[in-house]
C-alpha positions as CSV (number, residue, x, y, z in Angstrom):
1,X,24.5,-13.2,-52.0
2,X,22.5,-10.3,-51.3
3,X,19.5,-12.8,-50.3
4,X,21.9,-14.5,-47.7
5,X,22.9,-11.2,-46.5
6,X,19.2,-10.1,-45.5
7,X,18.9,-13.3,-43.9
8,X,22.2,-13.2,-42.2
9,X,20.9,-9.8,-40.9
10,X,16.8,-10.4,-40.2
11,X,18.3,-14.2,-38.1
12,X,21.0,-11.8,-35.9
13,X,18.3,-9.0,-35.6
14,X,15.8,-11.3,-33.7
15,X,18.4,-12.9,-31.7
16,X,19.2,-9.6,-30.3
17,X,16.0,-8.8,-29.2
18,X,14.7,-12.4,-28.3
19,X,16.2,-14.0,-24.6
20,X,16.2,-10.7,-22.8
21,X,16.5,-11.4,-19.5
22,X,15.9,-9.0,-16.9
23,X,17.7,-9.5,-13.5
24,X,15.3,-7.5,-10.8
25,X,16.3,-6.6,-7.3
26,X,14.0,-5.7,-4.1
27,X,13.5,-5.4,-0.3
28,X,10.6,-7.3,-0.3
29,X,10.5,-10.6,1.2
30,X,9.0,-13.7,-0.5
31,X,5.3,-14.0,0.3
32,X,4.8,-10.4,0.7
33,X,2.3,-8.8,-1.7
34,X,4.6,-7.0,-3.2
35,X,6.5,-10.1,-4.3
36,X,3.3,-12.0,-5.3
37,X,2.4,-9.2,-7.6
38,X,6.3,-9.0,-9.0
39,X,5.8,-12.4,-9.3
40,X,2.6,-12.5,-11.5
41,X,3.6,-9.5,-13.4
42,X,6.9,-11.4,-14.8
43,X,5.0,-14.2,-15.6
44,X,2.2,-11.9,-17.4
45,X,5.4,-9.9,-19.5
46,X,6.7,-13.4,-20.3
47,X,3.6,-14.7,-21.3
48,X,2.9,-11.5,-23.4
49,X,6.5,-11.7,-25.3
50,X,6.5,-15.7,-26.0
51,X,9.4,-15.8,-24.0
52,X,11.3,-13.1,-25.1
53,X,10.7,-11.5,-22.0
54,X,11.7,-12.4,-18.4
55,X,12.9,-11.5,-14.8
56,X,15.2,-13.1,-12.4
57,X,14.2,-11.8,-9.3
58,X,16.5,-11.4,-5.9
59,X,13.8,-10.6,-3.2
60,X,14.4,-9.9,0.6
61,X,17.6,-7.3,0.1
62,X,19.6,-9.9,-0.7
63,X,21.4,-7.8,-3.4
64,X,22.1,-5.1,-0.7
65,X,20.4,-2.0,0.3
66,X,19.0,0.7,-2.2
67,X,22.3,2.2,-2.7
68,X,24.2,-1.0,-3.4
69,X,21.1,-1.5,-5.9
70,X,21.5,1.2,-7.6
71,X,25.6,0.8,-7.7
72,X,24.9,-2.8,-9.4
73,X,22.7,-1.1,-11.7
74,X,25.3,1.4,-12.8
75,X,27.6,-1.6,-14.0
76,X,25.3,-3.8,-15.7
77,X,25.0,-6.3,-12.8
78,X,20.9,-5.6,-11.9
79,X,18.5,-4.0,-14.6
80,X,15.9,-3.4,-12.4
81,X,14.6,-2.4,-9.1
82,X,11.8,-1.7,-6.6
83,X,13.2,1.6,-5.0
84,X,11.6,3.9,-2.0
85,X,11.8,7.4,-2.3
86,X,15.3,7.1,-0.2
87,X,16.5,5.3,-3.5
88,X,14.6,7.6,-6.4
89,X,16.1,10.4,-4.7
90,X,19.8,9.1,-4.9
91,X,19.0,9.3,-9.0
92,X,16.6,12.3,-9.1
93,X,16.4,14.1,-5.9
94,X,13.7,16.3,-7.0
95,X,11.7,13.1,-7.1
96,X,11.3,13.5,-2.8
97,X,9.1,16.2,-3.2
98,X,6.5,13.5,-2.8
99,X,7.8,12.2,0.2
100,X,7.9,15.9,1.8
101,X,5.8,16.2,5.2
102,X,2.1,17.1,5.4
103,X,2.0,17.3,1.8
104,X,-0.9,15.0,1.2
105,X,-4.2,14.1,3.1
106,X,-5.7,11.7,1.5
107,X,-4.8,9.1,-1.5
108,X,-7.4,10.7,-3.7
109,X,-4.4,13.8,-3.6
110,X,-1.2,11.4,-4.2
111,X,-3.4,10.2,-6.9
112,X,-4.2,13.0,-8.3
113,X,-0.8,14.6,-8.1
114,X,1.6,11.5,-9.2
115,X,-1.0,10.6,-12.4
116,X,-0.4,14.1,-13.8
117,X,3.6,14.1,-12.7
118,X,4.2,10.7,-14.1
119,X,5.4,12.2,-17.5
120,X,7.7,14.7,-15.9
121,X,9.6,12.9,-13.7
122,X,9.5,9.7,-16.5
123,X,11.6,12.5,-18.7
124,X,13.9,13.3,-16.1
125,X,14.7,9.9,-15.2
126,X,15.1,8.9,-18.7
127,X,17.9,11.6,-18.8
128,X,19.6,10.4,-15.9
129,X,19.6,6.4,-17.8
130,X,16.6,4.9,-16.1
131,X,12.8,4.3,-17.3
132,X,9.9,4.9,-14.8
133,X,7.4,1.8,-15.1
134,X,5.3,2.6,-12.6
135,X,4.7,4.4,-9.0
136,X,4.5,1.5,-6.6
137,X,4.4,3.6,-3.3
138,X,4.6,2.3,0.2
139,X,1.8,4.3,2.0
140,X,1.0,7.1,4.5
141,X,3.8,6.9,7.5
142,X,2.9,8.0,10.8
143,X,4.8,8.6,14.2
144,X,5.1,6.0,16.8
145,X,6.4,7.0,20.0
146,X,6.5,5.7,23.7
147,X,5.2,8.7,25.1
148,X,1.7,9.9,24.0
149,X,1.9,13.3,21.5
150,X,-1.3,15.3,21.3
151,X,0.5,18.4,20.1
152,X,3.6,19.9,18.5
153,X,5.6,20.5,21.6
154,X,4.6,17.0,23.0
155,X,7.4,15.9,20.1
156,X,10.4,17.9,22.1
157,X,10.1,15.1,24.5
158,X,10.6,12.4,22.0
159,X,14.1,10.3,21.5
160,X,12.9,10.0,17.5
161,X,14.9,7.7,15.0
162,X,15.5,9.0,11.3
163,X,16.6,7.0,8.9
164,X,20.5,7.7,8.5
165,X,20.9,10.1,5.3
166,X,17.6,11.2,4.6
167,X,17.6,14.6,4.1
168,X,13.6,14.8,4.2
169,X,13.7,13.5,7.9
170,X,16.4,16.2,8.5
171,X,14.5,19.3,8.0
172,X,11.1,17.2,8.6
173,X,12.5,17.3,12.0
174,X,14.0,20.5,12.4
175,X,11.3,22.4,11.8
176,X,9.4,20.3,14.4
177,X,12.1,21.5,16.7
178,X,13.2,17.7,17.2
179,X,17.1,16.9,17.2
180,X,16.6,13.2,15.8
181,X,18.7,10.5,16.5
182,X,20.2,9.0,12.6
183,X,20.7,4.8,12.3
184,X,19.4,2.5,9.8
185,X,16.4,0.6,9.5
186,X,18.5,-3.0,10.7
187,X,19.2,-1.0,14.1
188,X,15.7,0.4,15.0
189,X,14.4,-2.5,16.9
190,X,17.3,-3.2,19.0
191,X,17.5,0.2,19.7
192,X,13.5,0.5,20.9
193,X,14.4,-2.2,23.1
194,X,17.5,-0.4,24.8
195,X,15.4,3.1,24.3
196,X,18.1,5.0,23.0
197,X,15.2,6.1,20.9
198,X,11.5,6.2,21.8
199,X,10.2,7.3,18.3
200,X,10.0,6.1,15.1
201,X,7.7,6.5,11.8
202,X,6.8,4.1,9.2
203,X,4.0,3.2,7.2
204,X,1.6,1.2,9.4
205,X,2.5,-2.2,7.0
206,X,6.0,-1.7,7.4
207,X,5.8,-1.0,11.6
208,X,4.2,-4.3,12.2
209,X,6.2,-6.5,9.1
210,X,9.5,-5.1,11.2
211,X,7.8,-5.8,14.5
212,X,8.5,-3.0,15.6
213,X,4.8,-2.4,16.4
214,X,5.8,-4.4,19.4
215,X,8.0,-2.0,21.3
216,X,5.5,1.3,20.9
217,X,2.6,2.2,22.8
218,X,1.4,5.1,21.0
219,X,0.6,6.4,17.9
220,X,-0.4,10.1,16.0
221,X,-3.7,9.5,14.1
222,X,-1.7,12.0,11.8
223,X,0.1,11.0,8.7
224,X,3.5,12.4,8.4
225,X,3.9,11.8,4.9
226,X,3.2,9.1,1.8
227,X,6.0,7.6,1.2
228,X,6.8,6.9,-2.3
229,X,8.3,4.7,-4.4
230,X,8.6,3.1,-7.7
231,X,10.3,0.8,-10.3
232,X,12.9,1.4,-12.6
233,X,15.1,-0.3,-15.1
234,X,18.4,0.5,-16.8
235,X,17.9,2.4,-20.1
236,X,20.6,0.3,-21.8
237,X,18.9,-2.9,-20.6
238,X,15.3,-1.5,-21.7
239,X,17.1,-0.3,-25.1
240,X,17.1,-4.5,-25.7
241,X,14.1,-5.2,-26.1
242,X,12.3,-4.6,-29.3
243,X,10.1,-1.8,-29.3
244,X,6.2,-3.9,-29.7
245,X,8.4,-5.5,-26.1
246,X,8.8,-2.3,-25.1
247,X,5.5,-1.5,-25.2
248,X,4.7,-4.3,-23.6
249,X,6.2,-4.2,-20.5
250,X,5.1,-0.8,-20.3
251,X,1.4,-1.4,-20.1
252,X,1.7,-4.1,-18.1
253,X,4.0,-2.1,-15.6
254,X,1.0,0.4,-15.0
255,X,-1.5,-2.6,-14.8
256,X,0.7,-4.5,-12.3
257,X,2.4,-1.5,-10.4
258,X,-1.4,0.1,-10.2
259,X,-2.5,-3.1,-8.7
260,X,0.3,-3.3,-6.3
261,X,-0.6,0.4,-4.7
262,X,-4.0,-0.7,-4.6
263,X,-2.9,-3.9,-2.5
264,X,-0.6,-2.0,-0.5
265,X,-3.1,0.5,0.9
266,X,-5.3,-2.4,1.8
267,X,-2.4,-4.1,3.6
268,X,-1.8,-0.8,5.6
269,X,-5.1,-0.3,6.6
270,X,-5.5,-3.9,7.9
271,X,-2.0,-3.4,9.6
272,X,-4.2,-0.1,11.3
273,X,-6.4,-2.4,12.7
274,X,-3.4,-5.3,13.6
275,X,-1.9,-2.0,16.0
276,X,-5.1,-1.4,17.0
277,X,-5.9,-4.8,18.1
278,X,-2.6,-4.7,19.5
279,X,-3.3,-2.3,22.5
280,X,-1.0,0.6,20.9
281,X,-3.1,3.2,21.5
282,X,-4.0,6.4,18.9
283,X,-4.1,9.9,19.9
284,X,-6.2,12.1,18.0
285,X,-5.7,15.8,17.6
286,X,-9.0,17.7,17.5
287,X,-7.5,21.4,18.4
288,X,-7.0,22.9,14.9
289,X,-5.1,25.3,15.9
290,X,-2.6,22.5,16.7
291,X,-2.9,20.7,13.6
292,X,-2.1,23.7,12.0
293,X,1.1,23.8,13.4
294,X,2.1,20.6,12.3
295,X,0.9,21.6,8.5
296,X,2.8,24.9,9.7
297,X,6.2,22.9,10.1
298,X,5.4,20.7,7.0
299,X,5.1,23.7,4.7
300,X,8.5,25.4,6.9
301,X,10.5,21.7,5.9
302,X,9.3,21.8,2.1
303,X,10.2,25.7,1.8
304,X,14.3,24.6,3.2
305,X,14.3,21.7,0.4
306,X,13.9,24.4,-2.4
307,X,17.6,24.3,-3.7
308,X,18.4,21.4,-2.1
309,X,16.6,18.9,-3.7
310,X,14.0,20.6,-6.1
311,X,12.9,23.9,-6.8
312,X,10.7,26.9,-6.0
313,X,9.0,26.6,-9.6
314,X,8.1,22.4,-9.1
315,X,7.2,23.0,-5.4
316,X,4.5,25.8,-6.5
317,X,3.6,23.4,-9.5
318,X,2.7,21.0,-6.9
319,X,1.3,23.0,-4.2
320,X,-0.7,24.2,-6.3
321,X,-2.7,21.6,-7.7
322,X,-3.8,20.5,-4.5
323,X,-5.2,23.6,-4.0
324,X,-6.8,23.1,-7.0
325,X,-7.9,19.3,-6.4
326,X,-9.1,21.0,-2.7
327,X,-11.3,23.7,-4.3
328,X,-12.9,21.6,-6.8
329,X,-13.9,19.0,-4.1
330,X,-14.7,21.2,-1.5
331,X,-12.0,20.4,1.0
């Protein structure tokens, strides 16, 4: 009897944790690179699990925008997700402070920033019912405009869009002294084409994938930001698997995800040259007393988020080591 019992018990225990399927939801559109990495990473888990493992993937927002996501997540409906900073933020807003203007200057900094953060924010997404797998950003974002900008004040002029919501873009804005016009992403192009705005920003991969690219003329050779982003899934959904799976799908989440930035950045920069090549023309600011300015308003913006969406202590954390990463490479 007992014998039958352990049997009974071992024959239930490994159907629980064999069969997991994991449904997975994105923006991306088939053939992008971020969907041929997805793509190769779920058949890499499900190869490394015999089968125990797998995705179901909806690409190209067909299971809504970020916010329905995360709403389908909540009920059991999606386990997983690509997200942008918009979407990390709606579950840990303190999360943005990588998204906050003139933050960064280079990659080598995000880098060296987000590796050493990765445990922090993993923790506090874990408390909120979510496990970080992996940063999976979507690159530096610069302005494009109709009207060339060489300076601070050259952005008064400027009819900018921000995306509807985003608090970043609020005080991003305001302390640029720019009253910004709020719509989503699905009305940006039409409204280019009408000019009810004459500004937008975006990473240089996303501007020409939304073709919107074709309705600007100019562009700041001046990052804005790096936009973030990353992939999560459901706590109660990773709680399924057994823990050698969990394992699993964790190192091949930094593999895959670190692949996928790598890809990404090389996608932006040949999107650079696609603008380029494009006639859109880039304005360089030399002056550094202007370029000051604009790291001026970027530090302004990320003092007004204190309270809002992190604090003093993690904004000085992270200040801080790029002033550290700075002195030690002699920037």
């Amino acid at each position: 009897m007992i014998r039958m019992l352990i049997v009974f018990f071992l024959i239930v225990t490994v159907s629980l944790q064999a069969g997991v399927k994991i449904k997975f939801a994105t923006l991306a559109p088939e053939g992008s690179t971020w969907m041929n990495v997805m793509k190769d990473y779920a058949k890499a888990v499900k190869d490394a699990t015999n089968g125990e493992v797998s995705f179901k993937i909806y690409a190209g927002g067909v299971s809504g925008d970020e916010k329905d996501v995360l709403r389908k997540m909540r009920i059991g409906q999606l386990h997983s997700a690509g997200f942008t900073g918009v979407g990390l933020g709606e579950i840990l807003p303190e999360v943005r402070i990588l998204d906050s203007p003139f933050l960064f200057k280079s990659y080598e900094e995000v880098d060296y920033v987000t590796s050493r953060l990765f445990d922090y924010f993993a923790q506090k997404f874990e408390q909120k019912g979510y496990v970080l797998l992996g940063w999976a950003e979507v690159g530096f974002v610069y302005v494009f405009t109709n009207k060339p900008v060489r300076s601070l004040n050259d952005m008064n002029g400027i009819k900018m869009w921000m995306w509807e919501g985003d608090p970043i873009a609020v005080q991003t804005f305001s302390a640029m002294n720019v009253s910004p016009i709020p719509l989503s992403i699905t009305d940006v192009l039409t409204s280019l084409q009408t000019n009810l705005i004459n500004g937008i920003y975006a990473s240089p991969l996303a501007c020409v994938a939304l073709q919107w690219h074709t309705k600007i003329k100019y562009v700041l050779d001046l990052p804005l930001a790096d936009s973030n982003g990353a992939v999560l899934i459901s706590k109660k959904r990773f709680n399924k698997l057994s823990p050698e799976n969990q394992q699993k799908l964790k190192k091949l989440s930094w593999e895959y995800f670190g692949k996928l930035t790598r890809l990404s950045r090389e996608d932006n920069a040949k999107s650079l040259e696609l603008i380029k090549e494009a006639g859109i023309q880039f304005t360089n600011i030399t002056d550094t007393a202007e370029i000051a300015g604009f790291n001026a308003s970027g530090k302004k913006a990320r003092q007004a988020l204190v309270g809002k969406l992190y604090d003093q202590e993690l904004l000085d954390r992270v200040e801080g080591m790029l002033t550290e990463f700075r002195s030690k490479n002699g920037k």
